[in-house]
N, C-alpha and C positions, 0 to 999 in steps of 0.2 A: 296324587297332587302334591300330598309334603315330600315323596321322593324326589317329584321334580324337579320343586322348588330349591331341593337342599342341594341337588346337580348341580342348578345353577347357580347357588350361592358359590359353592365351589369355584364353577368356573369363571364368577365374576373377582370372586378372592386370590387365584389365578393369574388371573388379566390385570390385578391389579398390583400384585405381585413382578409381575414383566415389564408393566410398563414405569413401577417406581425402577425399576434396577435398570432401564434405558435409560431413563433420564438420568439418575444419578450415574450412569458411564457418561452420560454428554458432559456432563458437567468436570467430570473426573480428565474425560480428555481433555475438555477445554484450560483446563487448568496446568495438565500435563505440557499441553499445547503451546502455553505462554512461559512457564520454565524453561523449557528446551528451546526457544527463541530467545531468553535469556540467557540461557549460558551459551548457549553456539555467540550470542555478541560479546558477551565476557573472555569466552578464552580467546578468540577470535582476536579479541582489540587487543589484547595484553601487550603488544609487539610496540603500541603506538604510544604506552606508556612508562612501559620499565624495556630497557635493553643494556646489557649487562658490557658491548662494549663500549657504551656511551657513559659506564659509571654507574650504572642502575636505574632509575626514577629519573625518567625525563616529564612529567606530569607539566610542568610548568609550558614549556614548548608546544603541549598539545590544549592546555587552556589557552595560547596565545592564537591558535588554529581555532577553536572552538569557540568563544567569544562570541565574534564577529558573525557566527553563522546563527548563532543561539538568537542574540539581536535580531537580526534579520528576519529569522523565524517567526520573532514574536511578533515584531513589528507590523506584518504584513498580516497574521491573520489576525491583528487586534481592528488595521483598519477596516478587516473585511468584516470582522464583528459588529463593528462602530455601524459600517456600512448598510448590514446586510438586519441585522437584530430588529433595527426599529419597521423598517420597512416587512420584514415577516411579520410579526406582531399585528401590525394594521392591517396586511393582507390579510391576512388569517381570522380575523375580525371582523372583517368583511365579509367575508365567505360564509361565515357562521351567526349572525344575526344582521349585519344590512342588504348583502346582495340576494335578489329576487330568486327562489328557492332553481328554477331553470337558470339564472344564470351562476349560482353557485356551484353546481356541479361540474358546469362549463369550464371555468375557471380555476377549479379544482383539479381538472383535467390537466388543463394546462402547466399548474404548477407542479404538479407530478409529472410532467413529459422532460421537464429542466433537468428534473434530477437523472432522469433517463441519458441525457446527452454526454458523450464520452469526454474526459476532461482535455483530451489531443483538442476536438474542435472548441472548446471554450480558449485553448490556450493561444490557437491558431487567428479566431477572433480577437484576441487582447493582442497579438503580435500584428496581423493588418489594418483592422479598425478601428479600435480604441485606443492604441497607443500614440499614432496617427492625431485623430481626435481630439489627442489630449496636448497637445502640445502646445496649441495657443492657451489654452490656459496655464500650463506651466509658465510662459512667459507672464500672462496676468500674473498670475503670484508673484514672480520673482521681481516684476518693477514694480507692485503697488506695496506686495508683505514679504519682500526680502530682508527685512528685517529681523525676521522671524527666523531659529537655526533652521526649522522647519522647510521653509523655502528659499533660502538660501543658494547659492553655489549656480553655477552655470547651468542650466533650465535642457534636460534632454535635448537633443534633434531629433531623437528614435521615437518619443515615449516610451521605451522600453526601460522602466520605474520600478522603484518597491512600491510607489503608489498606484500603476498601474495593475501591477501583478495585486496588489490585495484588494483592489475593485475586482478584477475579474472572480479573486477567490470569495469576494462576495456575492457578486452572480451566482456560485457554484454551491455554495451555502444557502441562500435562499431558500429553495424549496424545499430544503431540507428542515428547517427550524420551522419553515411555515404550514407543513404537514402535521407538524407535530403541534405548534399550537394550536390547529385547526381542530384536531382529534380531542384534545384536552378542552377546547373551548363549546364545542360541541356538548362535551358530556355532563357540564356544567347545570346540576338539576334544575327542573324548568320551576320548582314548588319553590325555590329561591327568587330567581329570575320574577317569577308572577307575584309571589310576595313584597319585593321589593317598586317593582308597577304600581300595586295596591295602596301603596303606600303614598302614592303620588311623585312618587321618581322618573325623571326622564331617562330615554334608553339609553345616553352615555353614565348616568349618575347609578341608572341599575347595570351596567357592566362593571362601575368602578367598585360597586358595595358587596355585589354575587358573582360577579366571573371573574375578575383578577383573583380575588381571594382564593378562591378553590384552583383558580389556574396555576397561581403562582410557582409551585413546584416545578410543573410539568413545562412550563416557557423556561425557568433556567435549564432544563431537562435538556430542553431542543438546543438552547443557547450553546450549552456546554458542546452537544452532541456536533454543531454545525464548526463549532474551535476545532473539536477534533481531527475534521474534516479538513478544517485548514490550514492545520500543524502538520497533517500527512501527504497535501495535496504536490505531487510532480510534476507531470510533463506542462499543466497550464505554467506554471512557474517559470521553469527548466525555459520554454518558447518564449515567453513574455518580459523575462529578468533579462536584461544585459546585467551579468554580474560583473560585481567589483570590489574594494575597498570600502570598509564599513563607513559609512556617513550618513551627518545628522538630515541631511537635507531628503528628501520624498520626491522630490522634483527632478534631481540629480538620478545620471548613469552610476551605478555602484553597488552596492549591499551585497548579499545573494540569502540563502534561506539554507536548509541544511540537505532537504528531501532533492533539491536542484544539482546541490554538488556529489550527489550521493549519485546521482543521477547521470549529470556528467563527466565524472571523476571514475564512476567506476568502470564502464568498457577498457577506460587507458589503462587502469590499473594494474602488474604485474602479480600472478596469484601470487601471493606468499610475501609480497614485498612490505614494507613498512607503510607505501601509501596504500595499498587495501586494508591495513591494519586502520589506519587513519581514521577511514573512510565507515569504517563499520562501528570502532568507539563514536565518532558522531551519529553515526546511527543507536547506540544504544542511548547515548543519551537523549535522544529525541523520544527513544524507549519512554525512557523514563518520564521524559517533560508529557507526555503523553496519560502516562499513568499516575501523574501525579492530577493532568488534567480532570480524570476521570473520579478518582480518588474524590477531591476536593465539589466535585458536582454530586457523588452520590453524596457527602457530607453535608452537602448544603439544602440537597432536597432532604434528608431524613429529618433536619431540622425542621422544614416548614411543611412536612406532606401531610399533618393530620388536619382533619377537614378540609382538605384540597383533593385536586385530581389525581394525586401521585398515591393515595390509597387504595 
């Protein structure tokens, strides 16, 4: 009986032994993984910013290209943020203490099947429907809040918008952020929740005293996570932007984002030339705008994860 016992300790010591030195290779690669995507952009771009017959450091020329895309970038998934954040939030609240235990799962279904949908047909959607759609209201804006730099300028005929494009990219974000708060809303102890009942709270004032509190973390979690998503999103973009000249107006033919010219720009590109040089420094700095993203959200959840969901 103790021989056996001591076999197995063995072999659970073993097992445990294998499976630490996998994970820490995943971990190893994944790290590998993102260096070597770093420097294939770095040596890669180098062409678009120092060239030796041009006098060396042309850096200024290539911020004067990058600017305008960086803007655009931001611009679109801050509206999809704006857009998309509050409405996950609720959803996801829904599902987890108002809707009828059958119809939550329902729903649940469904908001996980959105994220399932290729970003070709959400983009294909914002190019015949929604931008379409959208265009009597451009006009609203523009005679009643032209005043505004906002809505300003001559009002699409296409809908094809930075405003368009970062509705859709809020459509696409959605289920994403709202999965995640659902999970975290869910797990939200019930000995809270019922304490706070007890006390004669109604169920918005016990959400606000026991579930945000412990949520908190894990909603910028998802928040961060659904940016990310649409800082890197292409082809809905690439189909829905009429790109152009950076402008303040939302309403306006113009802008473009970086993932769209990266997109566009690169089939034409000559290997080796200066614009695939271009094309891939904008890409690394999206690298970067990216990891700074990411950065900045695990920063902010470490701050607030004790006594919350993120523990």
């Amino acid at each position: 009986m103790t021989s056996s016992l001591t076999q197995s300790d063995k072999r659970g010591v073993a097992g445990d032994r294998v499976f630490s030195a996998l994970t820490l290779s995943a971990g190893v690669l994944i790290l590998l993984t993102l260096a070597f995507v770093a420097l294939f952009l770095t040596v890669n771009s180098r062409d678009a910013v120092y060239q030796e017959d041009q006098g060396g450091w042309i850096l200024t020329a290539f911020l004067d290209y990058a600017y305008p895309l960086v803007i655009g970038t931001l611009i679109a998934s801050f509206i999809a943020l704006i857009l998309a954040a509050p409405i996950a939030v609720g959803v996801a609240l829904y599902i987890s203490h108002y809707a009828p235990p059958r119809f939550s799962k329902s729903i649940g279904y469904v908001i996980d099947l959105l994220a399932a949908i290729p970003s070709v047909v959400y983009g294909a959607w914002g190019m015949s429907f929604l931008g379409p759609a959208l265009i009597p209201v451009y006009g609203w804006l523009h005679e009643n809040l032209g005043f505004i730099p906002l809505f300003a300028g001559d009002p699409s005929q296409t809908g094809r918008t930075i405003f368009t494009a970062g509705v859709v990219l809020g459509v696409m974000i959605l289920p994403i952020i709202t999965s995640v708060c659902r999970e975290i809303f869910i797990q939200t102890p019930k000995l809270h929740e019922e304490a706070a009942l007890a006390l004669g709270a109604t169920r918005w004032e016990m959400i606000k005293m026991s579930v945000f509190p412990f949520a908190r973390a894990g909603i910028i979690s998802g928040i961060m996570l659904g940016l990310g998503r649409a800082l890197g999103e292409t082809m809905a973009v690439a189909l829905v932007l009429s790109p152009g000249m950076l402008t303040a107006s939302l309403i306006s033919s113009g802008n473009s984002t970086i993932p769209a010219e990266i997109a566009l720009g690169f089939p034409e590109a000559p290997p080796g030339s200066e614009r695939q040089a271009q094309l891939i420094a904008i890409g690394l700095v999206l690298f970067l705008i990216t990891l700074l993203v990411n950065m900045t959200a695990r920063w902010i959840v470490s701050r607030h994860k004790e006594f919350s969901g993120a523990n």
